[in-house]
C-alpha positions as CSV (number, residue, x, y, z in Angstrom):
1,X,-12.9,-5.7,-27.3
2,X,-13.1,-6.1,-23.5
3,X,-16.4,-5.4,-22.0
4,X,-17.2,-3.5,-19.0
5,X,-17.8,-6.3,-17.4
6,X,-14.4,-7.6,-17.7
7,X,-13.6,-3.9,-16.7
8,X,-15.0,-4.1,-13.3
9,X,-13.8,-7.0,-12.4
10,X,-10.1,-6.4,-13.2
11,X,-10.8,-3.4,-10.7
12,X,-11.9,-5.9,-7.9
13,X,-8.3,-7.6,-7.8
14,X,-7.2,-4.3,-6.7
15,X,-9.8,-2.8,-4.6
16,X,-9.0,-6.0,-2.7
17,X,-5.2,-5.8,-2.8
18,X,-4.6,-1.9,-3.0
19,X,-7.4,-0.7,-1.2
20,X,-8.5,-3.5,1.4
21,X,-5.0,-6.0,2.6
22,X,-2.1,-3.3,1.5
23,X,-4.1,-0.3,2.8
24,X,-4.1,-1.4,6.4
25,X,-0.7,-3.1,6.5
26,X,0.4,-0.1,5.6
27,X,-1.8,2.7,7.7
28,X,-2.2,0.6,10.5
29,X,0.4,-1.8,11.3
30,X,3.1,-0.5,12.4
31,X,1.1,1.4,15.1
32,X,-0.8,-2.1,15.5
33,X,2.6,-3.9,16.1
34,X,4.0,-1.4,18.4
35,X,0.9,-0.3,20.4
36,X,-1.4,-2.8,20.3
37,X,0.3,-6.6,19.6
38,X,3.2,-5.3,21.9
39,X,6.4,-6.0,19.4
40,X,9.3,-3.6,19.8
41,X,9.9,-0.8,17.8
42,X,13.4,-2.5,17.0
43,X,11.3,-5.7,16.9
44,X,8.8,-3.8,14.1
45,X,11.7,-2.1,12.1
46,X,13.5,-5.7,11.9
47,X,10.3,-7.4,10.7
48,X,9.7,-5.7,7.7
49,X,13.4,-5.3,6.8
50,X,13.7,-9.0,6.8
51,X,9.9,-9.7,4.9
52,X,11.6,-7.1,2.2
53,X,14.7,-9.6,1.5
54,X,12.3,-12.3,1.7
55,X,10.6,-10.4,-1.7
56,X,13.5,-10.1,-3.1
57,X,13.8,-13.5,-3.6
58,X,10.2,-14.5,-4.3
59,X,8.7,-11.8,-6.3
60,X,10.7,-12.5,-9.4
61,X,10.7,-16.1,-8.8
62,X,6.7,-16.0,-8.6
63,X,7.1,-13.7,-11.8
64,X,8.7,-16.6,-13.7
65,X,6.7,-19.4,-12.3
66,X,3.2,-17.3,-13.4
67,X,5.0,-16.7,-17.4
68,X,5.4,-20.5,-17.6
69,X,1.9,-21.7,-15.4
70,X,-0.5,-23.7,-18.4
71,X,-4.4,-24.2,-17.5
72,X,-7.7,-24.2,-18.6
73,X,-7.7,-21.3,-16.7
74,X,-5.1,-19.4,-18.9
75,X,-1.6,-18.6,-17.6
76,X,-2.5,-15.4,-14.6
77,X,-6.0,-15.9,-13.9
78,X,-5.6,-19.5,-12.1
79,X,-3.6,-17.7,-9.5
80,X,-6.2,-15.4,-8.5
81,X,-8.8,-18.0,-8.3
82,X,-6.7,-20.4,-6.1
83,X,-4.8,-18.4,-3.9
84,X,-8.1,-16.1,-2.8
85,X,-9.5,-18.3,0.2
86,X,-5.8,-18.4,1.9
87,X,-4.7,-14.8,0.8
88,X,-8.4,-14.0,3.1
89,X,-7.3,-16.3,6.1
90,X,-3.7,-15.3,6.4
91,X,-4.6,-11.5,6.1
92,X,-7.2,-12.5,9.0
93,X,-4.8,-14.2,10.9
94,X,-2.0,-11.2,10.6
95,X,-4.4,-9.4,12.5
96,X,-4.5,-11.6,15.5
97,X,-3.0,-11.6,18.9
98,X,-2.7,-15.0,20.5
99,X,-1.8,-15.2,24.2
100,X,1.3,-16.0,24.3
101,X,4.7,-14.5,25.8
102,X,7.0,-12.0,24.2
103,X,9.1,-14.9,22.5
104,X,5.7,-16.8,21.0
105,X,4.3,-13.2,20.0
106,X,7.7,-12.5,18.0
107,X,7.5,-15.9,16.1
108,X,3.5,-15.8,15.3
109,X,4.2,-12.2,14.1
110,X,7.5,-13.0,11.9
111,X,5.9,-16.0,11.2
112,X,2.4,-14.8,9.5
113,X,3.8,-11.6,8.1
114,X,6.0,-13.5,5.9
115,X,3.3,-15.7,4.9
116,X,1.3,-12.8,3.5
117,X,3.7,-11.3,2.1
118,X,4.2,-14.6,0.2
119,X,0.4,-15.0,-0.7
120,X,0.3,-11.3,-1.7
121,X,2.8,-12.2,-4.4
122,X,1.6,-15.4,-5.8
123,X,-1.8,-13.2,-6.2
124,X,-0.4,-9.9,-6.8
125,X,2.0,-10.7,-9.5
126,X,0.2,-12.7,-11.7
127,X,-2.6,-9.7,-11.4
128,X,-0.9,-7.0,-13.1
129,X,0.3,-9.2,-15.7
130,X,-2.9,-9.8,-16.5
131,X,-3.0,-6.5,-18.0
132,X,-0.2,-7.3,-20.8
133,X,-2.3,-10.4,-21.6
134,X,-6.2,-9.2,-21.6
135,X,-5.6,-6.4,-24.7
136,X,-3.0,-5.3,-27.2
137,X,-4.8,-2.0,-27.3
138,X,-2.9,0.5,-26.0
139,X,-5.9,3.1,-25.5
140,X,-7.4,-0.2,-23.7
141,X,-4.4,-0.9,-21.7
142,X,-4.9,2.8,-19.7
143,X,-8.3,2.0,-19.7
144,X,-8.1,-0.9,-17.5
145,X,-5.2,0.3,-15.2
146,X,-7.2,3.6,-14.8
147,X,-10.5,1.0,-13.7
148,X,-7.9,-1.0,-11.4
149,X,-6.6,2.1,-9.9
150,X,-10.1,3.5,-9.1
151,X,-11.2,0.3,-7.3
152,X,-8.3,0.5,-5.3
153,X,-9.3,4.0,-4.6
154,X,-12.5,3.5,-3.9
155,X,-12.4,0.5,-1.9
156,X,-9.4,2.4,0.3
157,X,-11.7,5.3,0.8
158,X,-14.1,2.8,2.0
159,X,-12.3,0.8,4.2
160,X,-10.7,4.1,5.9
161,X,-13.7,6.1,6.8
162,X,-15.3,2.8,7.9
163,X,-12.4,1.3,9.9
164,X,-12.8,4.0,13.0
165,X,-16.6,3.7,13.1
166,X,-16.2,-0.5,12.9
167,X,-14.1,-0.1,15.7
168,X,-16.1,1.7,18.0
169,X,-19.1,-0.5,17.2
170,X,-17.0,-3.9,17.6
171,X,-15.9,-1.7,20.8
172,X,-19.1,-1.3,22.5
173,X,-20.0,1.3,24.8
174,X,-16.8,0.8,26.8
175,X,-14.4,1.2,24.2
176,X,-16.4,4.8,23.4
177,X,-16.7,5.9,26.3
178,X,-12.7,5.2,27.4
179,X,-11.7,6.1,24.0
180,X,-12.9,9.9,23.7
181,X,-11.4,10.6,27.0
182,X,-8.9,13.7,26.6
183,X,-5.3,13.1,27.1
184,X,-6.2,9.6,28.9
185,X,-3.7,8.3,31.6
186,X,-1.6,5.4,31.6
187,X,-3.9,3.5,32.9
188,X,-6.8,4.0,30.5
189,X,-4.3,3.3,27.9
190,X,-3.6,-0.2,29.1
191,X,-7.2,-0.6,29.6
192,X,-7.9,0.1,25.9
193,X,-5.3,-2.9,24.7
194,X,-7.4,-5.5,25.5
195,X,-10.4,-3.7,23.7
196,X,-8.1,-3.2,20.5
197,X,-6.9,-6.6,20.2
198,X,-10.4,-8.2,20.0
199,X,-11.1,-5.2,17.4
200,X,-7.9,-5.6,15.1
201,X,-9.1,-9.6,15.5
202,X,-13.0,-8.9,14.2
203,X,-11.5,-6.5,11.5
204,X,-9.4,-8.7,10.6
205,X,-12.1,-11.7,9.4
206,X,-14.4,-8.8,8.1
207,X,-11.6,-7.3,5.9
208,X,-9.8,-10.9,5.1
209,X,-13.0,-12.4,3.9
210,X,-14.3,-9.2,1.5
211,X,-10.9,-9.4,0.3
212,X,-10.8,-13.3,-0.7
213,X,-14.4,-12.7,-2.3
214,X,-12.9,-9.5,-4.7
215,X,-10.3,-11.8,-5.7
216,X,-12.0,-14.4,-6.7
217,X,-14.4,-12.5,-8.6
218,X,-11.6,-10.8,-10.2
219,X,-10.1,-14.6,-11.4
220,X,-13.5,-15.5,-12.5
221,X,-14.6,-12.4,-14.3
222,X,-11.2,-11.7,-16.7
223,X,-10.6,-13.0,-19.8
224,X,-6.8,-14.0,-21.6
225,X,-7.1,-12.9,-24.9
226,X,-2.9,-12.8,-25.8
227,X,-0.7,-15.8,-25.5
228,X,2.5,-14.9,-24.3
229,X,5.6,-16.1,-26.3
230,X,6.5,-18.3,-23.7
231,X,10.1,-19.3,-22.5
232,X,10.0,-23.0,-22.3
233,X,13.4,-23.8,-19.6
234,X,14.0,-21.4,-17.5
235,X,16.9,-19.4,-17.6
236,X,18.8,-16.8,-15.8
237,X,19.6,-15.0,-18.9
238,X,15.7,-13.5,-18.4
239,X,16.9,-12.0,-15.1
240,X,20.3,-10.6,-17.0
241,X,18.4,-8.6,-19.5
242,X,16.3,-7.7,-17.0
243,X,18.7,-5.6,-16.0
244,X,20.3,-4.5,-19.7
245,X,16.2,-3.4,-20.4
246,X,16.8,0.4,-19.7
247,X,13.1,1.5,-19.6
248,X,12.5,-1.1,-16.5
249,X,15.4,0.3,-14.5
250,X,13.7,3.6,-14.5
251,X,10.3,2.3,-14.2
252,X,10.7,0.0,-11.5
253,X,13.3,2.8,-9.5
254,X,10.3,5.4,-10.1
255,X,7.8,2.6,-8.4
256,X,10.0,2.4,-5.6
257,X,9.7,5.9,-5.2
258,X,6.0,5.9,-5.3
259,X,5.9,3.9,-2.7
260,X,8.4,5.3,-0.3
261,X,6.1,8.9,-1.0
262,X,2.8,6.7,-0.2
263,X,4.6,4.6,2.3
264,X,5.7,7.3,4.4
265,X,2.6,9.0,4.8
266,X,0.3,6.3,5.4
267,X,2.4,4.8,7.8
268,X,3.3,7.7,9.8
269,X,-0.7,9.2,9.7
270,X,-1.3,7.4,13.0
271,X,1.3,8.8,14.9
272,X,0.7,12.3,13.7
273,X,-2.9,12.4,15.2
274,X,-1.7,10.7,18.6
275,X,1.7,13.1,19.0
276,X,1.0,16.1,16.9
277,X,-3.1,16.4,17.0
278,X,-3.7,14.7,20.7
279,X,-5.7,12.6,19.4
280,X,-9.1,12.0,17.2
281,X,-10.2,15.6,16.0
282,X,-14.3,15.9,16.2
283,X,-15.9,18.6,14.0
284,X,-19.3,18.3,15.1
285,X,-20.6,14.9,15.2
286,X,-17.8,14.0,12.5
287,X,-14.3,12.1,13.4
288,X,-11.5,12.8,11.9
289,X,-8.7,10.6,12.5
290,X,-5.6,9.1,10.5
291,X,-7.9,6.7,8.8
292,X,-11.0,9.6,8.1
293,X,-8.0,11.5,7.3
294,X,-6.4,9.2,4.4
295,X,-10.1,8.5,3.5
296,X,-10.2,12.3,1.8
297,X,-7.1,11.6,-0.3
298,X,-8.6,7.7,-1.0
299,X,-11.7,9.6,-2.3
300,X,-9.4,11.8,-4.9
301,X,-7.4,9.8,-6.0
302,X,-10.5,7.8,-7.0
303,X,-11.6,10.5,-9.0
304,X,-8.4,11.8,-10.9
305,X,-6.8,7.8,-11.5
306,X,-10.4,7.7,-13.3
307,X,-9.3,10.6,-15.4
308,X,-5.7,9.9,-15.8
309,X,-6.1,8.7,-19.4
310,X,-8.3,12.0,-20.7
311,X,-5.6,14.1,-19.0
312,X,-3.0,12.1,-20.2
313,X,-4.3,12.7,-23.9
314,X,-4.8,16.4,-23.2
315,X,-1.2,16.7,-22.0
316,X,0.5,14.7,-24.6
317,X,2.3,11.6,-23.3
318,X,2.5,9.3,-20.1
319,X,5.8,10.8,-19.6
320,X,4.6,14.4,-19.2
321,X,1.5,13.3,-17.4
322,X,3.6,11.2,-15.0
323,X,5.7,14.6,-14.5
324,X,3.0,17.3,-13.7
325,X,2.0,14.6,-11.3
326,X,4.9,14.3,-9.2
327,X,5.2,18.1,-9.4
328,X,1.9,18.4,-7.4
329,X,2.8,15.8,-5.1
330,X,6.4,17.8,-4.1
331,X,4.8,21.4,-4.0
332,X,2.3,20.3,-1.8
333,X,4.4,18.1,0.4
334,X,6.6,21.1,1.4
335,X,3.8,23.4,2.1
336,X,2.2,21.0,4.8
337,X,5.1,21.0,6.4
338,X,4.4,24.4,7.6
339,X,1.0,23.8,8.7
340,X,0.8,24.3,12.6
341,X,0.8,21.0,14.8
342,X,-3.0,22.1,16.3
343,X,-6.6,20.1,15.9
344,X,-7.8,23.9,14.9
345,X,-6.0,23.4,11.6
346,X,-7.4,20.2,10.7
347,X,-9.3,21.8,7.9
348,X,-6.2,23.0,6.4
349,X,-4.3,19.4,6.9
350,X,-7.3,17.9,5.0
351,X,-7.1,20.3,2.0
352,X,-3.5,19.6,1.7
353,X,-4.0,15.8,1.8
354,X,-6.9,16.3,-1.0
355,X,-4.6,18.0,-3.1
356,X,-1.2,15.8,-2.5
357,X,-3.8,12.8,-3.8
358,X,-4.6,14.5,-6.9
359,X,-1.1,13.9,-7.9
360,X,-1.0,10.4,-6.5
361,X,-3.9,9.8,-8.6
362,X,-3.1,11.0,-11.7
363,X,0.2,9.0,-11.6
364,X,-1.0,5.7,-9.9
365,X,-2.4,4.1,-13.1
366,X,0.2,5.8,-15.3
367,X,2.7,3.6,-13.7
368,X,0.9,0.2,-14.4
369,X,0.2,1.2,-18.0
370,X,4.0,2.1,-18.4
371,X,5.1,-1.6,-17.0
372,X,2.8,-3.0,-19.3
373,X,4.8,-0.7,-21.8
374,X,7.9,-2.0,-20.5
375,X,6.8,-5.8,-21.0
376,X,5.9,-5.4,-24.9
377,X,9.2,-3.4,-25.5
378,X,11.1,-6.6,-23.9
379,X,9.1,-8.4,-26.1
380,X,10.0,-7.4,-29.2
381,X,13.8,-6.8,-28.3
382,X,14.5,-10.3,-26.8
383,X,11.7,-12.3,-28.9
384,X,10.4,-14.1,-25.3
385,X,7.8,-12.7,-23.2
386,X,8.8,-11.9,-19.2
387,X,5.5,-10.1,-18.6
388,X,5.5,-11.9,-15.1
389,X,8.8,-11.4,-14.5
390,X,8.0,-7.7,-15.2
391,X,5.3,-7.1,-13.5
392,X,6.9,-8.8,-10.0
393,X,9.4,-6.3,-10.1
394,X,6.3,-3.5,-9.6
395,X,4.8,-6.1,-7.0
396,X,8.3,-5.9,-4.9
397,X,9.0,-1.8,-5.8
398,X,5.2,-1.9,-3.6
399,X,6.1,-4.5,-0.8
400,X,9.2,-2.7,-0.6
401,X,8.5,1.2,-0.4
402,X,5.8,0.3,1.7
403,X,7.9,-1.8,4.4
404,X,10.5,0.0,4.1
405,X,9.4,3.3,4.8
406,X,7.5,1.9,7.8
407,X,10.5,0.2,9.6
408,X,12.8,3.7,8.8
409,X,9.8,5.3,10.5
410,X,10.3,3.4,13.4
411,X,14.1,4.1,13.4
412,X,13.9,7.6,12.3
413,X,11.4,8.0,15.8
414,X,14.0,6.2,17.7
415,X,16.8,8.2,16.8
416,X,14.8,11.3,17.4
417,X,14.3,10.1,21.0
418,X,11.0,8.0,20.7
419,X,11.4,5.2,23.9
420,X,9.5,2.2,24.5
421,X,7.6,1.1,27.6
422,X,6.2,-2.4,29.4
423,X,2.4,-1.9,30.2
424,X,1.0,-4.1,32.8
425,X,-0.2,-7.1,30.4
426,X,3.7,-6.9,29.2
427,X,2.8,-5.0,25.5
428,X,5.3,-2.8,24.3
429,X,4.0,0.7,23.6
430,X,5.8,4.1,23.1
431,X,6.5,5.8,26.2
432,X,4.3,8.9,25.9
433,X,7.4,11.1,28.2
434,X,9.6,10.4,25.3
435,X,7.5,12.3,22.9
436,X,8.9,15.1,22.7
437,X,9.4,18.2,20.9
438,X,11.7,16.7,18.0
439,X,9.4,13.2,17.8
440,X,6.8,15.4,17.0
441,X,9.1,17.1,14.5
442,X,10.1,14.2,12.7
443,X,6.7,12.4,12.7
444,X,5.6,16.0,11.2
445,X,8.6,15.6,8.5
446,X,8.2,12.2,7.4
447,X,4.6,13.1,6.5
448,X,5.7,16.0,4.7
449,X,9.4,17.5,4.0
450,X,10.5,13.3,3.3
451,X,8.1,12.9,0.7
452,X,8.6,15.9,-1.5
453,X,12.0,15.4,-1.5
454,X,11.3,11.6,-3.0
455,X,8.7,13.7,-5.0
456,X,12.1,15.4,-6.9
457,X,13.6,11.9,-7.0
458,X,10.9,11.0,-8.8
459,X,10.9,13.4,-11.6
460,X,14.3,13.0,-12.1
461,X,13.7,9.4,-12.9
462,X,10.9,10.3,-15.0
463,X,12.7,12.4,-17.1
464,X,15.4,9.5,-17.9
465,X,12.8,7.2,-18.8
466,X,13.3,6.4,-22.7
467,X,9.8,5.4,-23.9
468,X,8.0,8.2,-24.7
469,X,4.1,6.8,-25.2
């Protein structure tokens, strides 16, 4: 029986991964690349398309490597211990601007991202297999996804709230005082730049080492207890039932979902304050910008993925729970989008967030349970395990709905007649006279109408999903 030890620290790999590196790549960066870094928004889009080809190729390849790795370590668990120190550095390094021109920026950014999104998949892979290998329980099995879900939570809450009060103390009086000016000009603007590239860079290290050290922990505190049935030459036929597996078509169609929903929102949140809200709300002492903002919904979905498995009991099956959950998340949805664009409604916008994330967090570790579902039924039907394999597809259904929804974010605003600018150190930022009515629209919509209608998609999928734990 796993101990609750073993517990917490299978929730450390995630609090790193979900709620420390994948939380800010995909709140902050695309506003990070745009405004801050100075790519393009064609430059931004282009990026992340190209990093999610580049998955395509590695995440099942680093799913198949991990089902046939042999240590004293076990066969996932090395992974996590190795890779930690330069999953840290590269995350640290993502968040750096060298001086450099346009051309030496582009490459340094291409360059990098890639590289973590190659070390997020030689750790993040061989992670959530770990689940089908720690317990054959499945009562166990929710258990642990519901621990890994919370730390992800909980850790995302954390880094959100924190990141905006980090910044202004990295800042310095300066930054404050330039910062809280109302409806700054261009000039402040390029002033702040500097400021915010020496604060993405500190953030950066802070983050990148926390999340090295939760890694680590979370390699040295698990234990292998199953031996997968292991495929001893590897073989293409694994990829080819893959694909003839009918309960990982859904599954792994539904993930993609979840992360285009998630995707969407997180990586538009930044843009809604700066078009739709002018800015940082302040209630009182209290700020309340796209990270504060996310922080709420971090916060509940920390509580309900906790009580995913008691409501899952109560309701009857995964399938069902899975269900009500996307239900919430498209009901919701729609009725933000109808929420005024105006600071004095930020109490409203918050409720809605809280009550979009109950959803989101009621379904979260439904999803990694089901995969792990997934992985014993292709078990028993093709008599060799591809937990790795399996679980990679999740990994890339993440990496993509997460990229992806940021670079259509940055077309979508384009389209809708979003313009960029040169500032005086040469960044490229959004031309604030090209926000106009209809930008604010569609930033509004991807944050709300976009998601519910991948909410339905979701359900649909759901439904067609065959195993009915």
């Amino acid at each position: 029986m796993a101990t609750f030890k073993e517990k917490i620290g299978y929730a450390l790999g995630d609090a790193a991964a979900g709620g420390i590196t994948w939380k800010i790549m995909s709140i902050a960066f695309p506003l990070f690349f745009t405004n801050v870094f100075g790519l393009t928004l064609a430059d931004t889009a282009t990026l992340m398309l190209l990093a999610r080809m580049f998955d395509v190729i590695t995440d099942p390849l680093m799913g198949t490597l991990a089902d046939r790795t042999r240590s004293r370590w076990g066969t996932y668990r090395p992974w996590l211990i190795f890779c930690a120190i330069p999953y840290g550095l590269i995350f640290a390094l993502l968040l750096f601007t060298p001086d450099l021109g346009p051309v030496g920026k582009r490459v340094w950014a291409y360059s990098l991202y890639l590289a973590m999104m190659a070390i997020y998949t030689a750790v993040n892979v061989p992670y959530g297999s770990l689940l089908g290998v720690m317990t054959e329980d499945d009562n166990e099995k929710n258990q642990f996804s519901s621990y890994r879900m919370v730390g992800a939570y909980a850790m995302g809450f954390i880094t959100l709230l924190s990141f905006p009060y980090l910044q202004n103390w990295i800042g310095g009086e300066e930054f404050v005082k330039l910062n809280s000016i109302e409806d700054p000009s261009p000039e402040v603007k390029q002033a702040l730049v500097p400021m915010l590239q020496y604060q993405y860079k500190v953030l950066g290290a802070i983050f990148g080492i926390l999340a090295a050290v939760m890694t680590l922990a979370c390699g040295l505190l698990t234990k292998e207890r199953l031996k997968p049935v292991r495929a001893e030459k590897f073989s293409f036929r694994q990829f080819v039932d893959l694909f003839k597996n009918k309960p990982w078509v859904y599954i792994t169609l539904t993930g993609v979902c979840t992360n285009f929903f998630n995707g969407f929102r997180y990586a538009v949140a930044a843009y809604m304050f700066e078009y739709c809200l002018n800015g940082d709300v302040s209630v009182g002492g209290f700020i309340i910008n796209f990270t504060v903002l996310m922080a709420f919904g971090e916060v509940t979905c920390m509580v309900f993925g906790g009580l995913s498995p008691v409501f899952t009991k109560w309701i009857g099956s995964k399938r069902k729970a899975f269900s009500w959950s996307a239900i919430i998340c498209f009901v919701t949805s729609v009725l933000f989008f109808f929420i005024p664009m105006d600071p004095a409604y930020i109490w409203v916008i918050v409720v809605l967030v809280i009550l979009t994330s109950i959803g989101v967090g009621v379904y979260s570790p439904l999803l990694w349970s089901m995969y792990a579902d997934v992985a014993d039924y292709a078990t028993q039907k093709y008599g060799v395990s591809s937990t790795g394999l399996i679980f990679s597809s999740g990994t890339m259904a993440q990496k993509f709905g997460g990229a992806i929804s940021g670079s259509l974010i940055a077309l979508l605003l384009g389209l809708a007649g979003a313009t960029m600018m040169q500032d005086e150190f040469g960044n490229s930022t959004i031309d604030p006279a090209s926000v106009t009515d209809s930008v604010r629209t569609m930033v509004w919509a991807l944050f709300s109408l976009i998601p519910a209608a991948i909410a339905l998609i979701m359900l649909f999928l759901i439904h067609k999903y065959p195993i009915k734990k």
